[in-house]
C-alpha positions in Angstrom: 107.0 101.6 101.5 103.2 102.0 101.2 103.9 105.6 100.8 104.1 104.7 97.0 100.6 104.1 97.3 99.3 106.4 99.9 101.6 109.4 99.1 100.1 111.8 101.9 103.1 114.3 101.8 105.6 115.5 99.8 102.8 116.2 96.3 102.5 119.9 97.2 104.4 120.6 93.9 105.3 117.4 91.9 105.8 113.9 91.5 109.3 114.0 92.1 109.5 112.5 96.0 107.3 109.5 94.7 109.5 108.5 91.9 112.5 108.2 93.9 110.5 105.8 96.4 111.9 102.3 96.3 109.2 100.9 95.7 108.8 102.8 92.9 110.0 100.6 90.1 108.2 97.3 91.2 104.7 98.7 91.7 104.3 100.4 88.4 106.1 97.0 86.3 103.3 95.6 87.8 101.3 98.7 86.9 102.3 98.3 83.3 101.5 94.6 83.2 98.6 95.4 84.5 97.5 97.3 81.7 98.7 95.0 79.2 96.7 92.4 80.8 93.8 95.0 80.6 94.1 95.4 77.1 93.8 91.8 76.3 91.5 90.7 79.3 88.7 93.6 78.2 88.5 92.0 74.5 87.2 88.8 76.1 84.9 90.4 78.2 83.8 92.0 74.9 83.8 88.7 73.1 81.8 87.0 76.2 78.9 88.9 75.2 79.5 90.5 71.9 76.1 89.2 70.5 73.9 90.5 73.3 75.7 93.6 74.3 75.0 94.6 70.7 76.4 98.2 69.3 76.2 99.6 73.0 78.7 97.0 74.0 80.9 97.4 70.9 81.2 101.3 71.3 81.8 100.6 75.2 84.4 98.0 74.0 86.5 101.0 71.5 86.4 104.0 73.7 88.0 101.2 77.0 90.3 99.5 74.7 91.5 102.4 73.0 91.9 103.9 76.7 93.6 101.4 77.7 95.8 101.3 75.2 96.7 105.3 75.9 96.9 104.4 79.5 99.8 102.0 78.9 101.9 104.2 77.0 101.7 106.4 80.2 102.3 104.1 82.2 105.4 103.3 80.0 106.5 106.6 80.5 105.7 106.7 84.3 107.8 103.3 84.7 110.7 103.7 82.5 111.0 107.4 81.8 110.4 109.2 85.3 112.8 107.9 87.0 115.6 109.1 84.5 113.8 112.8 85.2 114.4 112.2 88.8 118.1 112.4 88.2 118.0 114.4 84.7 115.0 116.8 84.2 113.5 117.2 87.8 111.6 120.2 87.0 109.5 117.8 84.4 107.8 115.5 87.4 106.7 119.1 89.0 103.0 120.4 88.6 104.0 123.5 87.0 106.8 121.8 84.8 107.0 121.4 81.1 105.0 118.1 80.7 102.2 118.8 82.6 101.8 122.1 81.2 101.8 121.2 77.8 99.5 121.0 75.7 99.7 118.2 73.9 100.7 116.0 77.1 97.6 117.5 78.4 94.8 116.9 75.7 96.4 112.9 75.2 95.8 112.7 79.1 92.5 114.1 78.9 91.5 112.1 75.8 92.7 108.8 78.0 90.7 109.7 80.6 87.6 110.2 79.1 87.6 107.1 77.1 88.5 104.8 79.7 85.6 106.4 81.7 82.8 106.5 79.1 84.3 103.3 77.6 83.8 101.4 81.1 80.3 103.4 82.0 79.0 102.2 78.1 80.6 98.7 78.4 78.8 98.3 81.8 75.5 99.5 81.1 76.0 97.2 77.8 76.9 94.2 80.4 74.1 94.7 82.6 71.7 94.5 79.9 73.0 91.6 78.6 72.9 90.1 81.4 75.7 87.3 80.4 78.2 88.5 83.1 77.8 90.0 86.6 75.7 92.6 87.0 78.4 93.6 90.5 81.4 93.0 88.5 79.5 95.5 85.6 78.9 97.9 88.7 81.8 97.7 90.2 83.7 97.9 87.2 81.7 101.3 86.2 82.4 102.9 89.5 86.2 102.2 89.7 86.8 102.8 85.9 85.1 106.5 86.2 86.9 107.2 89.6 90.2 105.8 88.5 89.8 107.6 85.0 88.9 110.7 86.1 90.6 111.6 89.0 94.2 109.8 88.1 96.1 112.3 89.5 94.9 112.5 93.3 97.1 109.1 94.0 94.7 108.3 97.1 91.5 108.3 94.8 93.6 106.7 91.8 94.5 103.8 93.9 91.0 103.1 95.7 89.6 104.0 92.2 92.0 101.2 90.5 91.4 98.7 93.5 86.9 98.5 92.6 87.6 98.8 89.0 90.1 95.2 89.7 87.4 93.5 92.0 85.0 94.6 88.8 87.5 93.1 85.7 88.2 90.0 88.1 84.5 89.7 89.2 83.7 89.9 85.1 86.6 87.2 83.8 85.4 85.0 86.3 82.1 84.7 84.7 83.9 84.0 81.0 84.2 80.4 82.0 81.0 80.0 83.5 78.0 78.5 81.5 75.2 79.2 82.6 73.5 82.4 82.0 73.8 83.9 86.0 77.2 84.9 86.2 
């Protein structure tokens, strides 16, 4: 149930308890189309404002995408691959197992981290001085793209991190259709 997104026991040592949740399977497929949405929904925000968001924006626009991009292969992994570990390879989903002690696993999660949190921070300080799009959405957007980023593996902070960085995206693509300059 909403343990899937409030996991408060049972992390100690892995991710193993989580994956075999339920619930597991529907909330990251609508996870992963979430970031596919991401991917395309961030390059019209881009285009929105390309003009006045000038190199700031574009740069802001690269490191999120490419993010993004990273972030969906995890979340590929997370959605299709986990749960065969759970039956398979359960030592993999634990803290101190082979994937999340190597190296390479580590330096690709760190790498998608960091862009999706400098991307959004750039793209937002880009947005709010273009002022074409809202300057909440732009903050909100910031502050949920830095706390979801950056702290993706506390589940509690990942999920109230993902929830103001959505209010942020949604506040934003509302404000493609508008007109008028006060989004």
């Amino acid at each position: 149930g909403l343990a899937i997104f409030f996991p408060l026991e049972g992390m100690e040592t892995g991710y193993l308890n989580l994956v075999k949740d339920a619930d597991w399977l529907w909330v990251n497929i609508v996870g992963l189309i979430a970031t596919m949405l991401l991917a395309v929904g961030f390059l019209g925000l881009y285009l929105k404002q390309a003009k006045e968001s000038g190199l700031l924006g574009f740069i802001g626009f690269l490191l999120a995408f490419f993010g993004s991009l990273l972030f969906m292969c995890i979340q590929y992994i997370e959605t299709v691959l986990w749960p065969i570990f759970t039956e398979h390879a359960q030592g993999l989903l634990e803290h101190e197992g082979a994937m999340f002690t190597d190296t390479v696993f580590t330096i690709f999660y760190l790498i998608m981290g960091y862009s999706l949190a400098l991307g959004f921070v750039i793209f937002g300080i880009a947005t709010l001085r273009a002022k074409i799009l809202s300057k909440w959405g732009a903050l909100l957007m910031m502050i949920g793209g830095v706390v979801f980023s950056l702290v993706i593996s506390v589940i509690i902070v990942r999920t109230v991190g993902i929830v103001l960085l959505a209010a942020g995206l949604v506040w934003l693509g509302w404000g493609i259709g508008k007109d008028d300059r006060e989004a």
